[in-house]
C-alpha positions in Angstrom: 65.0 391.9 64.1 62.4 389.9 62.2 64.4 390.7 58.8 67.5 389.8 59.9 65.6 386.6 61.3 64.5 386.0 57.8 67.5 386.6 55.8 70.0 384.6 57.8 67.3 381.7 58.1 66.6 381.9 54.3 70.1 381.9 53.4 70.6 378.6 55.6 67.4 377.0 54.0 68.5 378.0 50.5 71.8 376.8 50.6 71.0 373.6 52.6 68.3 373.1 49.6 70.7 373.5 46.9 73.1 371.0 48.8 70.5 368.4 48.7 69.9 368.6 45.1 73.6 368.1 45.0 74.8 371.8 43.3 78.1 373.5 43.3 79.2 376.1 45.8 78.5 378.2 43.3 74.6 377.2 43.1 74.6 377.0 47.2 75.5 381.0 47.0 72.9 381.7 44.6 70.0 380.1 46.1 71.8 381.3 49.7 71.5 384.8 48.6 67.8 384.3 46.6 66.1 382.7 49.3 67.8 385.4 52.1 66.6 388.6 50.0 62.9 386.8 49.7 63.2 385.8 53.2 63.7 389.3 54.5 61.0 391.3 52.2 58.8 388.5 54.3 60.3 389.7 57.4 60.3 393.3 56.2 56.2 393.0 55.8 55.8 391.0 59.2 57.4 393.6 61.1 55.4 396.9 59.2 52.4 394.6 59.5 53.0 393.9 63.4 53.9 397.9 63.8 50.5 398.7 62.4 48.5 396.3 64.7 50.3 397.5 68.1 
């Protein structure tokens, strides 16, 4: 739950970023799908990490 968490929420934060510095829809896809693969390898470490401590 915690990766799908993290890629939807880095793919909102990535393409709102790439908005604000005024990019194409092609740019907002890019950093959409950058930030949601980073976002989710976070999320995919949280939830190992939290299996291991409970």
């Amino acid at each position: 739950m915690i990766v799908i968490a993290g890629a939807l929420g880095g793919a909102a934060w990535g393409a709102y970023l790439a908005k604000s510095r005024e990019g194409t829809r092609a740019d907002m896809a890019q950093y959409a799908a950058g930030f949601g693969i980073a976002f989710a390898l976070l999320g995919l470490f949280a939830t190992i990490f939290l299996e291991r401590m409970l």
